[in-house]
Biopython code that builds the backbone (N, CA, C, O; Angstrom):
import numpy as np
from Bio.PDB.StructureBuilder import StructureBuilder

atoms = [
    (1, "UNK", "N", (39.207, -56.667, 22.735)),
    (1, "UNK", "CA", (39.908, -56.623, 24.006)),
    (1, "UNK", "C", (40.258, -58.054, 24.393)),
    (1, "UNK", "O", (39.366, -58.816, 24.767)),
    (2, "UNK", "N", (41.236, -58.353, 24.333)),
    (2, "UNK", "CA", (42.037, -59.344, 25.050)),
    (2, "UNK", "C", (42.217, -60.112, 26.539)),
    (2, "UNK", "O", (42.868, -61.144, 26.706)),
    (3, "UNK", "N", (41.675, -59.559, 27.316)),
    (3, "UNK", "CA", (41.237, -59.378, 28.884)),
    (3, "UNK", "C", (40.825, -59.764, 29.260)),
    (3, "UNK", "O", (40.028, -59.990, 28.349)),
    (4, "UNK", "N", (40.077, -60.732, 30.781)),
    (4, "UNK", "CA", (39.241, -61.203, 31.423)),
    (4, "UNK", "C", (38.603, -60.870, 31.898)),
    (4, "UNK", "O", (37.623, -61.453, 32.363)),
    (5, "UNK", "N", (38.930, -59.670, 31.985)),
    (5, "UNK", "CA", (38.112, -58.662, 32.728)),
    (5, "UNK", "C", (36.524, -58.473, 32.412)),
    (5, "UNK", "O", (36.303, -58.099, 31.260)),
    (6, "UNK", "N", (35.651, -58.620, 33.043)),
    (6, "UNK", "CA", (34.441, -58.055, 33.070)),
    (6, "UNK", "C", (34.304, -56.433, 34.034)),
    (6, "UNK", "O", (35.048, -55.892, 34.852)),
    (7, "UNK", "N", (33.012, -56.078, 33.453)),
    (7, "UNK", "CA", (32.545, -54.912, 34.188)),
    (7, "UNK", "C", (32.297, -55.686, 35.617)),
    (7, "UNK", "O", (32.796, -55.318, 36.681)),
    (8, "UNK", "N", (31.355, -56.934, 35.435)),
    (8, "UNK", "CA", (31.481, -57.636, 36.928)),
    (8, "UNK", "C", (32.593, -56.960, 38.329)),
    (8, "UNK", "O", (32.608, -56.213, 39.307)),
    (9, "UNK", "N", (33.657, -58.176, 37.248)),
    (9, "UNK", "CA", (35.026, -58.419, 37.684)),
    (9, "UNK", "C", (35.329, -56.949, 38.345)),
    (9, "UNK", "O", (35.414, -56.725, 39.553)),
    (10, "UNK", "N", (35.460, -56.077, 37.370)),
    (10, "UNK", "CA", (36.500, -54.819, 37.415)),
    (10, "UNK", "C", (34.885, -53.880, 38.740)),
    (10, "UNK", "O", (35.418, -53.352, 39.716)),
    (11, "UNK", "N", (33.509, -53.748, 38.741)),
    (11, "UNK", "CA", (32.868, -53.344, 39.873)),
    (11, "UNK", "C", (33.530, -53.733, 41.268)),
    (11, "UNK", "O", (33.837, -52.905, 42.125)),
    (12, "UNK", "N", (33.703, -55.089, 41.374)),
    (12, "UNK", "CA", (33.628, -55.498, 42.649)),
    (12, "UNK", "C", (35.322, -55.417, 42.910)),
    (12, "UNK", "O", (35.450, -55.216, 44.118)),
    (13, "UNK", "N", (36.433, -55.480, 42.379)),
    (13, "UNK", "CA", (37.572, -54.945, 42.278)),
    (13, "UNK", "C", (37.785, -53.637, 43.178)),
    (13, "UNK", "O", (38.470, -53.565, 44.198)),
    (14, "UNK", "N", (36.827, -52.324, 42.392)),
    (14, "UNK", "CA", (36.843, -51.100, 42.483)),
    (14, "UNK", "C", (35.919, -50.952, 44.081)),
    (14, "UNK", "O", (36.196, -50.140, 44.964)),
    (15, "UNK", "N", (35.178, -51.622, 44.110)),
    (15, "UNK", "CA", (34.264, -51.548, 45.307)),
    (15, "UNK", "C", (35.342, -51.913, 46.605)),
    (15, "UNK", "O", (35.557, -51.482, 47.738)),
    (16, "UNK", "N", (35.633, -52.497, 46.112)),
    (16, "UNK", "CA", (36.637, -53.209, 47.838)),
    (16, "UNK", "C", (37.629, -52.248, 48.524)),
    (16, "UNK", "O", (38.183, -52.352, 49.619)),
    (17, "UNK", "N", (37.706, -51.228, 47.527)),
    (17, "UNK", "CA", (38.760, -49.848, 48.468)),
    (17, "UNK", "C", (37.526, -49.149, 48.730)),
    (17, "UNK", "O", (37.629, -48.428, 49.723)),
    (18, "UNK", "N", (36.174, -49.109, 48.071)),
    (18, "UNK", "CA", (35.438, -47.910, 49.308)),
    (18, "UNK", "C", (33.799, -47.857, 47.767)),
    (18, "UNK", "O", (33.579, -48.567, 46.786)),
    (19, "UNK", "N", (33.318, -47.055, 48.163)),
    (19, "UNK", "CA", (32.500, -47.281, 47.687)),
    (19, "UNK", "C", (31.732, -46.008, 46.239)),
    (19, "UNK", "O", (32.702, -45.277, 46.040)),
    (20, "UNK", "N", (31.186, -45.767, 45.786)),
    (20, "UNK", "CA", (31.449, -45.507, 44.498)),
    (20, "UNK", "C", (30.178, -45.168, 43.763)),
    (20, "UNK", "O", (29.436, -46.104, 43.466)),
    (21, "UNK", "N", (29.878, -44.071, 43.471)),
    (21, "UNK", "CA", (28.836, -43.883, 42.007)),
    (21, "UNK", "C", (29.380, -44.517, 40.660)),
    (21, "UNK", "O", (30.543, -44.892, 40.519)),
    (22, "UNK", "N", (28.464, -44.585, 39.755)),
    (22, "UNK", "CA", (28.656, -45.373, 38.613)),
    (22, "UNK", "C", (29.563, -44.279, 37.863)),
    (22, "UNK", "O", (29.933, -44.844, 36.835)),
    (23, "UNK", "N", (29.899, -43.460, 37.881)),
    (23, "UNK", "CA", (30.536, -42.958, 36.887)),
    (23, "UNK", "C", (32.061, -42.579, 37.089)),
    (23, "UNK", "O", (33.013, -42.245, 36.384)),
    (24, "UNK", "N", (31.774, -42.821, 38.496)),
    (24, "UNK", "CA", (33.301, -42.441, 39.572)),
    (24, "UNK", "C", (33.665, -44.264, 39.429)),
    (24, "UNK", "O", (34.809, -44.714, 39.479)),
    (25, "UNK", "N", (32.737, -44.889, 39.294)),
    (25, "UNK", "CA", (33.543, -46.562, 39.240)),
    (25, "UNK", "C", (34.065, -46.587, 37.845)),
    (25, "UNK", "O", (35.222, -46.985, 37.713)),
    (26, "UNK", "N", (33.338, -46.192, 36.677)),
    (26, "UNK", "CA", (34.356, -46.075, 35.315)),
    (26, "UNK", "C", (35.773, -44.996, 35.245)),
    (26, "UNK", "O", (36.654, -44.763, 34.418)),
    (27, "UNK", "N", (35.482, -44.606, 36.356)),
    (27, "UNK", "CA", (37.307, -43.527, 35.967)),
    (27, "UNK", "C", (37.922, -44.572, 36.481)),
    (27, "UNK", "O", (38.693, -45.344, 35.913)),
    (28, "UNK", "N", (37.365, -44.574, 38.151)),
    (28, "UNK", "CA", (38.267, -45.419, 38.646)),
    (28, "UNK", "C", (39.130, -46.896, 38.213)),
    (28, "UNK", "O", (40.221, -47.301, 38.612)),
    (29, "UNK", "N", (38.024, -47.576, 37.103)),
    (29, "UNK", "CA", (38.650, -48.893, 36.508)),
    (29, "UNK", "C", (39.635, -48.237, 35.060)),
    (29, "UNK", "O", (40.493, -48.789, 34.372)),
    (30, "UNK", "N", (39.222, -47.254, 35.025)),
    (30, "UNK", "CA", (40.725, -46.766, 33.171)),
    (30, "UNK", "C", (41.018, -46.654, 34.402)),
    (30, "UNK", "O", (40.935, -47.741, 34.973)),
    (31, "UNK", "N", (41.422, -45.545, 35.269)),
    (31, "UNK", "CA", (42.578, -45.306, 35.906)),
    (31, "UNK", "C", (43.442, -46.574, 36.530)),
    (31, "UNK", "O", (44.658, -46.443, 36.396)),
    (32, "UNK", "N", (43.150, -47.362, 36.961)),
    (32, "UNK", "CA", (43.561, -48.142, 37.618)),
    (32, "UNK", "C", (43.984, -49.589, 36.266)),
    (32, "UNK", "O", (44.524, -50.652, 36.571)),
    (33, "UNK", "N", (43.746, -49.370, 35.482)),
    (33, "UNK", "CA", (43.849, -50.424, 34.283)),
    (33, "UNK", "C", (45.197, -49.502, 33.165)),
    (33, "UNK", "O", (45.466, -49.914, 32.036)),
    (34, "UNK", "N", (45.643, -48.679, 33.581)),
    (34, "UNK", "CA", (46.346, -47.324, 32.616)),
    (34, "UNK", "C", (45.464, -47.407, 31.493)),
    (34, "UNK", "O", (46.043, -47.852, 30.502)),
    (35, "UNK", "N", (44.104, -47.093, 31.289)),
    (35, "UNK", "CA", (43.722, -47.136, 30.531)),
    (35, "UNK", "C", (43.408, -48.176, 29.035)),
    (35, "UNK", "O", (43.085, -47.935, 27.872)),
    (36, "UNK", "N", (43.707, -49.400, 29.825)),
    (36, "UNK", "CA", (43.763, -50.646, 28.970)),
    (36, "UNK", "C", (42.261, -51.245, 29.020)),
    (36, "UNK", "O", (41.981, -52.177, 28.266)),
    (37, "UNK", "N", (41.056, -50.584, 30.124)),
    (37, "UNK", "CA", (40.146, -51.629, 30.295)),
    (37, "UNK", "C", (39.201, -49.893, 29.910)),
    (37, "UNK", "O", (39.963, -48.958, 30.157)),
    (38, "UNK", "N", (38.243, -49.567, 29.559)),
    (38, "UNK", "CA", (37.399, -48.651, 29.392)),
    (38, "UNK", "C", (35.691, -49.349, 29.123)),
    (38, "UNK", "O", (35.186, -50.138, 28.325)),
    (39, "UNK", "N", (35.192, -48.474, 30.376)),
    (39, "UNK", "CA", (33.875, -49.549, 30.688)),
    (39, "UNK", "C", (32.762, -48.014, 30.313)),
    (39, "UNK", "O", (32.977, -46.819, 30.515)),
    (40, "UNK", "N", (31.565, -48.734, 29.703)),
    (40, "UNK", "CA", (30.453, -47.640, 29.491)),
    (40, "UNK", "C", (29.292, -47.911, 30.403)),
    (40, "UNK", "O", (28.994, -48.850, 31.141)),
    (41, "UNK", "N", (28.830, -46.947, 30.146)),
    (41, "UNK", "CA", (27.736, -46.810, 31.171)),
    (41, "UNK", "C", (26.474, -47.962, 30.835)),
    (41, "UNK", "O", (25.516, -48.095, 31.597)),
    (42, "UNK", "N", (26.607, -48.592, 29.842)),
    (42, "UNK", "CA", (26.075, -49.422, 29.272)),
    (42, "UNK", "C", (25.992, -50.799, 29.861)),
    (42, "UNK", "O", (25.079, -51.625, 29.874)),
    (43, "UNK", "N", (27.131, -50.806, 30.315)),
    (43, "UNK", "CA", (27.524, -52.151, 30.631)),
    (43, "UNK", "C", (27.881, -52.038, 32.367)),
    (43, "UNK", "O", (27.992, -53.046, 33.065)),
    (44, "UNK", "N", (28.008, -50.848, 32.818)),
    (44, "UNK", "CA", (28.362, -50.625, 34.503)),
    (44, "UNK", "C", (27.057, -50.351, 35.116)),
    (44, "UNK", "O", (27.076, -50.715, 36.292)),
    (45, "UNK", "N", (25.805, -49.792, 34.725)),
    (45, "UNK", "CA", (25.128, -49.636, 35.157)),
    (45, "UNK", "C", (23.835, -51.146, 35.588)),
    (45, "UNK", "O", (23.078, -51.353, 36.536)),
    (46, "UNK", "N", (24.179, -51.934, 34.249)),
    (46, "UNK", "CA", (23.221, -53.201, 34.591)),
    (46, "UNK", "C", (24.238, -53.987, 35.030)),
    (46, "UNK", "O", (23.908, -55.171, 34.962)),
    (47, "UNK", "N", (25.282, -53.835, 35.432)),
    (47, "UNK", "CA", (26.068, -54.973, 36.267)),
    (47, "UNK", "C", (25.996, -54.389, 37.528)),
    (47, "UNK", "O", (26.218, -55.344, 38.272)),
    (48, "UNK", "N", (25.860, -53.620, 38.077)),
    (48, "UNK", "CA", (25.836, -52.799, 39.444)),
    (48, "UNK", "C", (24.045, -53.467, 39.359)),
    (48, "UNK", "O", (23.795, -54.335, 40.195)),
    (49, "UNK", "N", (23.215, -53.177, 38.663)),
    (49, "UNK", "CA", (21.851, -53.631, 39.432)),
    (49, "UNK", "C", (21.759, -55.375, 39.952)),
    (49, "UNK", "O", (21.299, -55.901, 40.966)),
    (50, "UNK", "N", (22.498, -55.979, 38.603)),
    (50, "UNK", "CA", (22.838, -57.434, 39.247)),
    (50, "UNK", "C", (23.358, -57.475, 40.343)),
    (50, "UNK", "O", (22.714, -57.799, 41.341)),
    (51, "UNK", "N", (24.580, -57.166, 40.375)),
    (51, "UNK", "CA", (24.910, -57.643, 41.416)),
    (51, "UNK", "C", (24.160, -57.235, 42.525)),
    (51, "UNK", "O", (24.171, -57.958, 43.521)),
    (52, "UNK", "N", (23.304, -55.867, 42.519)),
    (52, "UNK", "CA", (22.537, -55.907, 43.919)),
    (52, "UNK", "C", (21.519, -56.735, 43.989)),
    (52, "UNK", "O", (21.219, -56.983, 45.157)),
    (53, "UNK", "N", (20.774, -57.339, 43.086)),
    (53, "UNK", "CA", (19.916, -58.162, 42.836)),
    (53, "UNK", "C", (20.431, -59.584, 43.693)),
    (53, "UNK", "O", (19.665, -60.199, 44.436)),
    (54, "UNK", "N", (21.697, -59.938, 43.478)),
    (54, "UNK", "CA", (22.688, -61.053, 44.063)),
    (54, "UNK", "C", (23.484, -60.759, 45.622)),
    (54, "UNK", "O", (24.501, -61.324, 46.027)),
    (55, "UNK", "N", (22.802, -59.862, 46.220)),
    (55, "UNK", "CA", (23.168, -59.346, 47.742)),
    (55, "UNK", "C", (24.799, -59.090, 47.591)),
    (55, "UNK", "O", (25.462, -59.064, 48.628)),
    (56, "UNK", "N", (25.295, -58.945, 46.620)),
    (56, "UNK", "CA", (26.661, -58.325, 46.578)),
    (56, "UNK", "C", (26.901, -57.317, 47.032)),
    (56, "UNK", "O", (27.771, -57.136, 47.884)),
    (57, "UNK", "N", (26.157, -56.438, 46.539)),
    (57, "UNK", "CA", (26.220, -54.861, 46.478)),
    (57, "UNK", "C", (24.405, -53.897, 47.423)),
    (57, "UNK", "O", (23.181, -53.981, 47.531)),
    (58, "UNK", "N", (25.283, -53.329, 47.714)),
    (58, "UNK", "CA", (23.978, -52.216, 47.832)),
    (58, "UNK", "C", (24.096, -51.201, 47.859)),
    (58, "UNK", "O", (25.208, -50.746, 48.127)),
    (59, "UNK", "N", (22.825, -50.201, 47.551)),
    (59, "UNK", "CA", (22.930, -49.131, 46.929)),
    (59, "UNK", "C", (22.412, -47.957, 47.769)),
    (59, "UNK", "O", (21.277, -48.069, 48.232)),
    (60, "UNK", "N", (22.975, -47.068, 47.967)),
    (60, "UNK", "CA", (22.105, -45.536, 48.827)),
    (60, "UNK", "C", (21.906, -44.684, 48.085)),
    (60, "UNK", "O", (22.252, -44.904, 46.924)),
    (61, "UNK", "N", (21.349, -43.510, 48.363)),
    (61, "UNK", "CA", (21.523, -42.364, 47.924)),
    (61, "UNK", "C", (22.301, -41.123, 48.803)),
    (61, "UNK", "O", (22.089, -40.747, 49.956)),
    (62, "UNK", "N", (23.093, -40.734, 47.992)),
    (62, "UNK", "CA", (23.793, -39.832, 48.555)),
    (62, "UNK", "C", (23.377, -38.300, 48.857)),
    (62, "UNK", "O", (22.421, -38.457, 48.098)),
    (63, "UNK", "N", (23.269, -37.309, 49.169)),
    (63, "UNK", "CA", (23.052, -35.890, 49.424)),
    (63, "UNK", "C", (22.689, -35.316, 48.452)),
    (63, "UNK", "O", (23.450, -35.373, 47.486)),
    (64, "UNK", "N", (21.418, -34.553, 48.311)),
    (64, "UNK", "CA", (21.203, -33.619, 46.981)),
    (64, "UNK", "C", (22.173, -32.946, 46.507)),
    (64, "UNK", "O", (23.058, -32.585, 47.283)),
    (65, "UNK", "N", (22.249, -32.596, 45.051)),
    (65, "UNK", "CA", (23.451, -31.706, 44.996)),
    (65, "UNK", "C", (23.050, -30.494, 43.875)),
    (65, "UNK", "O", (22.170, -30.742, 43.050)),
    (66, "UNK", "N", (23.368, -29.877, 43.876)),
    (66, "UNK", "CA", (22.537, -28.180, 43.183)),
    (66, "UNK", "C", (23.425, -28.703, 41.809)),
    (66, "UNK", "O", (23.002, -28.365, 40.703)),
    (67, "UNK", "N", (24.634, -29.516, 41.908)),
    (67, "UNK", "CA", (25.155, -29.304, 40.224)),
    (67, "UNK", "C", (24.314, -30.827, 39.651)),
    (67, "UNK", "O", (24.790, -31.520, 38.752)),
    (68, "UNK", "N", (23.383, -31.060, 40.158)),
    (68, "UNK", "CA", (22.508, -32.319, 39.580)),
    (68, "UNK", "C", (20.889, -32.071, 39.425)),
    (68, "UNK", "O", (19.921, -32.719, 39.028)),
    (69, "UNK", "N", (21.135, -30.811, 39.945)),
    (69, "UNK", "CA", (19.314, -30.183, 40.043)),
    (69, "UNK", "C", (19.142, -30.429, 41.245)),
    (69, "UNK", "O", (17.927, -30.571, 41.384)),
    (70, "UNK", "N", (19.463, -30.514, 41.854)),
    (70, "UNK", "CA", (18.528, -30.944, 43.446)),
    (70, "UNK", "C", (18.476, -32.847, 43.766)),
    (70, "UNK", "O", (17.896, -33.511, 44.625)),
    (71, "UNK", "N", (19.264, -33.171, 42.762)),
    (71, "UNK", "CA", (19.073, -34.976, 42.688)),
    (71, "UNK", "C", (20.322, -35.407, 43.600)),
    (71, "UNK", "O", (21.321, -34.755, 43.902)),
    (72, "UNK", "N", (19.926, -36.785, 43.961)),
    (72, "UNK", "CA", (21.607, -37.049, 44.710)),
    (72, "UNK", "C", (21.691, -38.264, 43.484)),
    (72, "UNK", "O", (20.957, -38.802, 42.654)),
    (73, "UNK", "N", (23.486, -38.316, 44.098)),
    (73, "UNK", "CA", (23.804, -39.568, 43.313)),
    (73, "UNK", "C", (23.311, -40.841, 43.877)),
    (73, "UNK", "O", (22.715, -40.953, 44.948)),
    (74, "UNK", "N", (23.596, -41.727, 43.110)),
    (74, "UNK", "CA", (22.853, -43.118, 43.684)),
    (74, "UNK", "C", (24.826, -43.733, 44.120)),
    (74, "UNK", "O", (25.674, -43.752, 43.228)),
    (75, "UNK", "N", (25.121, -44.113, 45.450)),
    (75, "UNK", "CA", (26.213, -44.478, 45.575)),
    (75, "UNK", "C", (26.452, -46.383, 45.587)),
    (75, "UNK", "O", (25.514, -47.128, 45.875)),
    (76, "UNK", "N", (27.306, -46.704, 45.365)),
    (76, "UNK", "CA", (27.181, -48.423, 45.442)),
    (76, "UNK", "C", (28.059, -48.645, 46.367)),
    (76, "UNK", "O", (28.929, -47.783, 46.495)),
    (77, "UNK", "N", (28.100, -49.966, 47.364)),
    (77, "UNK", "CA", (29.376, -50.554, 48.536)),
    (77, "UNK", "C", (28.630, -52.093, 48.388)),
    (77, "UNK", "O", (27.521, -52.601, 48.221)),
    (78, "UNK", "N", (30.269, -52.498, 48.603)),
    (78, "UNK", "CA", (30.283, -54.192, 48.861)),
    (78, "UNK", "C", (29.312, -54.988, 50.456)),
    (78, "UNK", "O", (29.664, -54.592, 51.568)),
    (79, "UNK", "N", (28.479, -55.762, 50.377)),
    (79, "UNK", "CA", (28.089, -56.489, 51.297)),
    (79, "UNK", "C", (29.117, -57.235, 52.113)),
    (79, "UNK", "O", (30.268, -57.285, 51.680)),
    (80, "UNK", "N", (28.869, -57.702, 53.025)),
    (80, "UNK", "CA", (30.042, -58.695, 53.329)),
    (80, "UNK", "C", (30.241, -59.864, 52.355)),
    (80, "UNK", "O", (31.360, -60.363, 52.235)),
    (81, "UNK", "N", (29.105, -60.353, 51.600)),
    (81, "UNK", "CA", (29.265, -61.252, 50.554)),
    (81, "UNK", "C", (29.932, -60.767, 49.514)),
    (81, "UNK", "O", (31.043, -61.243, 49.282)),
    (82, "UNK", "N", (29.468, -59.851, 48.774)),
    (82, "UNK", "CA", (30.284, -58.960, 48.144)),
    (82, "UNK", "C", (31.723, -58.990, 47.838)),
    (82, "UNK", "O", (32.380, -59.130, 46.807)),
    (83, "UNK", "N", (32.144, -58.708, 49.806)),
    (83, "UNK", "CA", (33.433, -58.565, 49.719)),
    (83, "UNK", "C", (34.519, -59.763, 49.568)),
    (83, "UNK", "O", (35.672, -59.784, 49.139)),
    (84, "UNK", "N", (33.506, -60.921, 50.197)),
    (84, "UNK", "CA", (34.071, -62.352, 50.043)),
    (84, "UNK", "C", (34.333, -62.512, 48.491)),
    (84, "UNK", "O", (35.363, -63.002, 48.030)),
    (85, "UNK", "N", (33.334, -62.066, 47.788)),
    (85, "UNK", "CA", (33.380, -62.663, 46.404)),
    (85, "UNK", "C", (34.724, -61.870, 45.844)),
    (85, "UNK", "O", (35.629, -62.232, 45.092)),
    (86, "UNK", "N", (34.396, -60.353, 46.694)),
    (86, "UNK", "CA", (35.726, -59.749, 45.282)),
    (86, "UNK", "C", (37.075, -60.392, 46.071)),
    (86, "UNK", "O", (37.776, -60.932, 45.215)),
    (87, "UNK", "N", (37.670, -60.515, 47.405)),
    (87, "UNK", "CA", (38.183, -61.107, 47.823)),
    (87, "UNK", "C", (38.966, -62.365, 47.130)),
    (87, "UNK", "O", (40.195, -62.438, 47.117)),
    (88, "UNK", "N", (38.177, -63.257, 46.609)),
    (88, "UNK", "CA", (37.972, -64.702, 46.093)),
    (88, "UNK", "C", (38.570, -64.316, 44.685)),
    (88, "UNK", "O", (39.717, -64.607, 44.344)),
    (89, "UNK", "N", (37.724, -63.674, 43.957)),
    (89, "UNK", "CA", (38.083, -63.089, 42.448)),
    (89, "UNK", "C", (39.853, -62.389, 42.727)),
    (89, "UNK", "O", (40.626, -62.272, 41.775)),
    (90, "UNK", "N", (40.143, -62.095, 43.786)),
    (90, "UNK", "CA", (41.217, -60.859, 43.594)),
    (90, "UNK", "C", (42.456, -62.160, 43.692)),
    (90, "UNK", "O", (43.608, -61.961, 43.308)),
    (91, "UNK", "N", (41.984, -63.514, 44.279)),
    (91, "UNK", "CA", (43.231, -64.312, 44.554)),
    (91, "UNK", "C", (43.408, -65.020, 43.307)),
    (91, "UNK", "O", (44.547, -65.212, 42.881)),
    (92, "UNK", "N", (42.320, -65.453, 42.640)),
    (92, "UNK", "CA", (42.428, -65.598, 41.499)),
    (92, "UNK", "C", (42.761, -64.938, 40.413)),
    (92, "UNK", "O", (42.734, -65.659, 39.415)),
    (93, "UNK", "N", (43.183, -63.420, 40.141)),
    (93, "UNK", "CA", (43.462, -63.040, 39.568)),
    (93, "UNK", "C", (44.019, -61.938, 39.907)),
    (93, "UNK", "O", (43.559, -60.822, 39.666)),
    (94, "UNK", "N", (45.668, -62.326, 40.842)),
    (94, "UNK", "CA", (46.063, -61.370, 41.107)),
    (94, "UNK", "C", (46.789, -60.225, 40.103)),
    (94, "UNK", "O", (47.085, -60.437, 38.928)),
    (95, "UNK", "N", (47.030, -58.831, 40.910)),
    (95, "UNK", "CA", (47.411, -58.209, 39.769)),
    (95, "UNK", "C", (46.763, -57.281, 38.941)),
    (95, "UNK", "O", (47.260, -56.258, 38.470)),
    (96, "UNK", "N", (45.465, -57.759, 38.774)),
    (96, "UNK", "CA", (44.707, -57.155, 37.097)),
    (96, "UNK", "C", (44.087, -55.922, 37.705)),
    (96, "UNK", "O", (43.475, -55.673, 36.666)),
    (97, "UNK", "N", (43.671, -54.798, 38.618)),
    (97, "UNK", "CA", (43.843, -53.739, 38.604)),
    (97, "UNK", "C", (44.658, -53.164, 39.745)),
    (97, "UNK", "O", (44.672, -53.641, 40.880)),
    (98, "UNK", "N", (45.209, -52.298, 39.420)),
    (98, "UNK", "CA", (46.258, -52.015, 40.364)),
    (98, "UNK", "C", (45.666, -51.223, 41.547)),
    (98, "UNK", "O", (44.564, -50.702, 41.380)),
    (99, "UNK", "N", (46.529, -51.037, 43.157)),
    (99, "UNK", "CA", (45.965, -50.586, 43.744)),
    (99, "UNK", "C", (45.499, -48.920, 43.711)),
    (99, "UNK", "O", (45.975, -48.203, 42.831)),
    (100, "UNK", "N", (44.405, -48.277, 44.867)),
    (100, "UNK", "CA", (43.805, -47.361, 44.317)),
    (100, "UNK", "C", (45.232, -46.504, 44.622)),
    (100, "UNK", "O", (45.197, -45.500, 43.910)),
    (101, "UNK", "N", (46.725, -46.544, 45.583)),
    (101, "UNK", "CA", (47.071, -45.589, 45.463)),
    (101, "UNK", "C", (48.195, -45.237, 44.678)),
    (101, "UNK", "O", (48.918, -44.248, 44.804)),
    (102, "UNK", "N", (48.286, -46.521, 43.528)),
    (102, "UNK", "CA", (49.288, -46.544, 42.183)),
    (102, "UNK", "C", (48.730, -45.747, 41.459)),
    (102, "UNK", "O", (49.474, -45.115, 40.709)),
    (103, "UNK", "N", (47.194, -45.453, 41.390)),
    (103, "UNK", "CA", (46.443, -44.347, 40.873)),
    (103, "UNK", "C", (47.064, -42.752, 40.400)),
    (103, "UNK", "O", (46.295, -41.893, 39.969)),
]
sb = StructureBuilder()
sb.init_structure("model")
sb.init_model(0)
sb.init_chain("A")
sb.init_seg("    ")
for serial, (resi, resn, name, xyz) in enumerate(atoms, 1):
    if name == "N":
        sb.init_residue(resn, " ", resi, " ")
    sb.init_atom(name, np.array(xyz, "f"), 0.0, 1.0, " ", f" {name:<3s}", serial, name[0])
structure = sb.get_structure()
């Protein structure tokens, strides 16, 4: 891959329109990349704990749900730092995912 993109990069990107389970943040970055950037759970899941580790991000849990067994999802949203950072990243690199409603 050719790209600058990090899972970093492309989390806090995806975070700044609203906020997001890990698996709803990998559609959301193919979708929003036409499918040029494809992120695994491998690599989205320990960049989402960093960055909460780094007061970027934080994490809730969302509502039990019967199609998960009775589990909720774990949801992620930008801090105000967070948002500065993706903010900062987005001027620097304008462009690289498109908005959520080119989607």
């Amino acid at each position: 891959m050719d790209t600058p993109l990090s899972a970093r990069t492309a989390i806090l990107s995806v975070l700044m329109h609203d906020k997001g389970f890990g698996l709803e943040i990998i559609e959301k970055v193919h979708a929003r990349t036409a499918g040029k950037i494809v992120l695994d759970e491998g690599s989205v899941y320990p960049a989402l704990k960093a960055l909460e580790r780094e007061g970027l991000v934080r994490s809730f849990e969302g509502e039990p749900l019967p199609e998960r067994g009775g589990r909720p999802r774990r949801y992620y949203e930008l801090t105000g730092e967070g948002r500065r950072a993706a903010l900062e990243q987005k001027r620097a690199m304008p462009g690289l995912l498109r908005p959520a409603s080119a989607c």
